[in-house]
N, C-alpha and C positions, 0 to 999 in steps of 0.2 A: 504494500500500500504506500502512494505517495505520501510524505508526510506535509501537511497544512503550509507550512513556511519553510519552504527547501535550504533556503544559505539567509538565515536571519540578521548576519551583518552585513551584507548586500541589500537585504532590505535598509533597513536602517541608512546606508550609505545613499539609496537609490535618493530616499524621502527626503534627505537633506539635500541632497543635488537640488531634489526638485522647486523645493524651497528657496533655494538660494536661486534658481535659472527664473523661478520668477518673481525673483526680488518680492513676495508674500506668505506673512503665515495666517490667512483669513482663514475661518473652517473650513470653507469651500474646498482652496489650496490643499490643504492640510491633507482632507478629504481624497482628494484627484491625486494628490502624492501616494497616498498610503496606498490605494487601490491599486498604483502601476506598480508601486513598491512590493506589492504584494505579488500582481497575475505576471509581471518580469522574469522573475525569480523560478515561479511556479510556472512560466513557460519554458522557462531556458533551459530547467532542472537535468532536462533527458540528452542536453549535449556535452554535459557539464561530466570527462571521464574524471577524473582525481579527485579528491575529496581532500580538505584543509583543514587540519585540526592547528585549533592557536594553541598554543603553548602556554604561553606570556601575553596575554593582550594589552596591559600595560603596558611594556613595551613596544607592543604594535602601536598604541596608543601617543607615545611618545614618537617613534618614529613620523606619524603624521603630522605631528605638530612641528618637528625637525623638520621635515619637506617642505610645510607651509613657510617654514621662516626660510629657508634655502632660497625658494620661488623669489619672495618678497625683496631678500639682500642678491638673489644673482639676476634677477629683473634691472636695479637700481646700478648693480656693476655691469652689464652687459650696456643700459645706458650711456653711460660714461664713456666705456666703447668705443660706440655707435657716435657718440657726438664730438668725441676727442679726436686727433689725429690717426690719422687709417694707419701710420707707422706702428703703432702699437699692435695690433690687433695679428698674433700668430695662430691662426687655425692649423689645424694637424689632427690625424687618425691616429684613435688610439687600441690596440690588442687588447684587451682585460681578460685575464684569464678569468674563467666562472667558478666560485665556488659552490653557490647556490646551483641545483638540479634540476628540480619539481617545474614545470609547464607554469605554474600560477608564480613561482616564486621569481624562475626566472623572465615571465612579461614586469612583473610588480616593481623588479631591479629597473627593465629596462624602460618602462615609463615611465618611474622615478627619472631617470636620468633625460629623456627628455623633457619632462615638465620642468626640470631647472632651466631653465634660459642661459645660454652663452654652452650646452653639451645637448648632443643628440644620439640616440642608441642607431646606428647606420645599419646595423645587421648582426647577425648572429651566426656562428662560423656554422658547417653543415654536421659537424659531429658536435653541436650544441658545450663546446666547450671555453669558447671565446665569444667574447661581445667584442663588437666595432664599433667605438663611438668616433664621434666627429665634435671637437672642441675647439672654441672661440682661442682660445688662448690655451693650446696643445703643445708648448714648446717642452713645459717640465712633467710627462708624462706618467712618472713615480708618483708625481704628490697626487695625481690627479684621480690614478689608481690608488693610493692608498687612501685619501681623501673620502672615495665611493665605497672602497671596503667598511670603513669606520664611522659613515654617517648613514650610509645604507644599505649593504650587503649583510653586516653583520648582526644589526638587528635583525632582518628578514629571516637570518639563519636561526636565530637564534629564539625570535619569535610565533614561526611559523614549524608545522611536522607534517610534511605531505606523506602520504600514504595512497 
């Protein structure tokens, strides 16, 4: 038997999306949220193969708030950028090797890393053991990888158990 609410932090996640995409929490909103938050979920359920057990959702928990502030200060430095002298600006590919495995865990890395402004996930090697990113300012490519290790690889690892 299916059960009622398939992946209940993606609901959750859905209804705040929806909230915020339209700038209202009237009951109406609230209402029209929860419904898609709900039948999304409960339609997706049947393509959805791996299953994600959190570990730590506190952690997860913190991790998001990390990304939001990431967004917010590499938005403001990619600005600067963009408006300063084009002399500055060294773009370069970078190899990252993967530590993280699991389908969910390794997308989760790789749209973290594009949602930061100034890095983009370019591809994924074909035996899923390397990410290819593409960085605004790629010249010191150590820091850039250990940088994603320690602000968001390693919680994922550490907060997430695919099975």
């Amino acid at each position: 038997m299916k059960p009622l609410l398939p992946h209940p932090i993606l609901s959750l996640m859905l209804l705040g999306l929806w909230l915020l995409l339209v700038n209202s929490i009237s009951p109406g909103q609230i209402l029209l949220g929860a419904l898609l938050a709900w039948l999304i979920p409960l339609y997706t359920a049947r393509f959805w193969t791996a299953q994600i057990h959190i570990r730590r959702p506190l952690l997860l928990l913190r991790l998001t708030g990390t990304v939001l502030v990431d967004i917010l200060i590499a938005n403001i430095a990619v600005a600067r950028l963009i408006v300063g002298p084009r002399a500055r600006i060294q773009p370069g590919f970078i190899r990252m090797p993967l530590r993280v495995k699991g389908n969910v865990s390794v997308s989760l890395l790789a749209n973290i890393i594009t949602l930061t402004p100034g890095t983009l996930s370019a591809s994924l090697s074909p035996d899923r053991s390397e990410l290819i990113i593409h960085a605004l300012q790629g010249e010191d490519s150590v820091a850039i990888i250990a940088e994603i290790r320690e602000r968001y690889e390693q919680p994922l690892l550490d907060a997430l158990e695919q099975t």
